[in-house]
C-alpha positions in Angstrom: -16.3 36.8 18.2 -17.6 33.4 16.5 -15.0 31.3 14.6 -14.8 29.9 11.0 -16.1 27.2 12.0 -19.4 28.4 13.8 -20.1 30.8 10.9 -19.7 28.5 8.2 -22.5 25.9 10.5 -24.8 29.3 10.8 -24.0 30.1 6.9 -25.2 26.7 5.7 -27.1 25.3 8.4 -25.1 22.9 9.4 -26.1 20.4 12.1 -23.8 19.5 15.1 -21.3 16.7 14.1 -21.5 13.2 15.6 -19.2 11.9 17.2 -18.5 8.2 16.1 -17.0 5.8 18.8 -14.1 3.7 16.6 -14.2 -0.2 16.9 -11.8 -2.6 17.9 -9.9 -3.9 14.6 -9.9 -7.9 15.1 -7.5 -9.7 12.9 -8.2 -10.0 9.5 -8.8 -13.3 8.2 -6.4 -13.9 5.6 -7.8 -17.1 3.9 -11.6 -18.2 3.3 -13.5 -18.6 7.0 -15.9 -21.8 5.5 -13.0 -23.5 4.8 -11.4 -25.4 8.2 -8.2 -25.9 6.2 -8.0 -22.2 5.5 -8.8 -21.3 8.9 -6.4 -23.7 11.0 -3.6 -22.0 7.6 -4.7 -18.5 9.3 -4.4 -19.1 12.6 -1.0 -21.1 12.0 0.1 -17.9 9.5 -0.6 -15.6 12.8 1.1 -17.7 15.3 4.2 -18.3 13.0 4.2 -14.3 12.4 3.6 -14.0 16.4 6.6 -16.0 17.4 9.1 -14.9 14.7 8.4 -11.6 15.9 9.0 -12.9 19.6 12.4 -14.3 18.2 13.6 -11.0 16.3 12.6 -8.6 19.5 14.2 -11.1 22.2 17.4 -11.3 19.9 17.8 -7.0 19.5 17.7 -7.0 22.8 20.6 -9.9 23.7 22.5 -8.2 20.8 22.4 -4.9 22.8 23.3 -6.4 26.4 26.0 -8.5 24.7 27.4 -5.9 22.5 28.0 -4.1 25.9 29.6 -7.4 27.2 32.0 -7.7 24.1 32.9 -3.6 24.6 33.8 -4.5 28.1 35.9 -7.8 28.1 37.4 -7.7 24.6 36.9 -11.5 24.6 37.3 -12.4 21.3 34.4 -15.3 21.9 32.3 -12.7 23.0 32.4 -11.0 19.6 32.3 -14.4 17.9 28.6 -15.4 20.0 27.6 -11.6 19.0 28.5 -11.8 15.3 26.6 -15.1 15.6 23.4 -13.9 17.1 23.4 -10.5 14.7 23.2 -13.7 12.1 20.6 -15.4 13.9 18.8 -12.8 13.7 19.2 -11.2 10.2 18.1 -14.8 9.3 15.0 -14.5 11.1 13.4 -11.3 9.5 14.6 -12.7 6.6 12.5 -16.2 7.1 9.7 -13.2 8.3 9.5 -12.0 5.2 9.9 -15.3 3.2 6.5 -15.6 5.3 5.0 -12.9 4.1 5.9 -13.9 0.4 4.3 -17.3 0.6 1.3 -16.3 1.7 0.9 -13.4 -0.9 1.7 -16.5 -3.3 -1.3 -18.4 -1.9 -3.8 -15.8 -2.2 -2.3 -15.5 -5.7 -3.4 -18.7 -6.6 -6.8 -18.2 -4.9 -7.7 -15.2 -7.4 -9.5 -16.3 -10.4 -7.6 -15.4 -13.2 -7.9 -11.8 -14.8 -9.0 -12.1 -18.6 -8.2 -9.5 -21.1 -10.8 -8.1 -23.1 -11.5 -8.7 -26.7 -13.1 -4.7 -27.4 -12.7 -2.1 -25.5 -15.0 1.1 -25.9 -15.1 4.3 -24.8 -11.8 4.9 -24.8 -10.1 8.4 -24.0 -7.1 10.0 -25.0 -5.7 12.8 -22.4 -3.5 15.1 -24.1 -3.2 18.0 -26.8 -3.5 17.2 -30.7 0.0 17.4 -31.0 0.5 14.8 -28.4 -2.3 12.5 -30.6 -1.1 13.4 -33.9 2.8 12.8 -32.6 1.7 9.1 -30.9 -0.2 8.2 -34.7 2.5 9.1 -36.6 5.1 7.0 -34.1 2.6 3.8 -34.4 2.6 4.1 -38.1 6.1 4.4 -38.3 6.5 1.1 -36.4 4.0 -0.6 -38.7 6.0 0.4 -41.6 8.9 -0.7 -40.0 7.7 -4.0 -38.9 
């Protein structure tokens, strides 16, 4: 018995599907590539990215081997050092971020600025008549108000 599938490709003719091999996703370039300044900025974004990453990963796991140290010894020190590296660490996913927000501000400042326009046509309301004729009456009230 044929499936859906092979009766909907003999109902409309389908053809066989292709199958597309995906490609490799390189990093993308987060600045402009003719520009060396923006280049070296992207390669020193990744790296930075990179190594707090490194940082956060290497600290979660000394946080877990000395959390089992503390439980064991019930050094007071030994819950100092850990209260200290949970810091450390906070600190860098925090600087992580502050990463991330920096460079969204940069590519803020590359964008040409938006303009509004000065007529807009075409416009189209989406709504019943008693939604229209309920906005209208609002907006007029606030004229007369105003």
């Amino acid at each position: 018995m044929p499936t859906f599938d092979e009766n909907m490709k003999e109902v409309f003719d389908l053809p066989d599907p292709e199958v597309i091999e995906a490609e490799e996703v390189k990093d993308i370039a987060l600045f402009r590539a003719d520009d060396p300044t923006d280049k070296q900025a992207n390669e020193d974004y990744h790296e930075a990215r990179k190594t707090m990453r490194t940082v956060i990963d290497f600290g979660l796991e000394a946080m877990d081997e000395l959390n089992a140290v503390a439980k064991q010894s019930q050094a007071p020190r030994a819950f100092e050092v850990q209260a200290q590296l949970v810091k450390s660490v906070s600190e860098a996913s925090a600087r992580l971020l502050e990463v991330h927000q920096k460079l969204k501000d940069l590519r803020k400042n590359d964008e040409p600025a938006r303009t509004v326009p000065d007529k807009v046509n075409n416009v189209m309301f989406v709504g019943s008549t008693a939604d229209l004729q309920k906005m209208l009456r609002e907006k007029m009230d606030q004229d007369v108000n105003e």
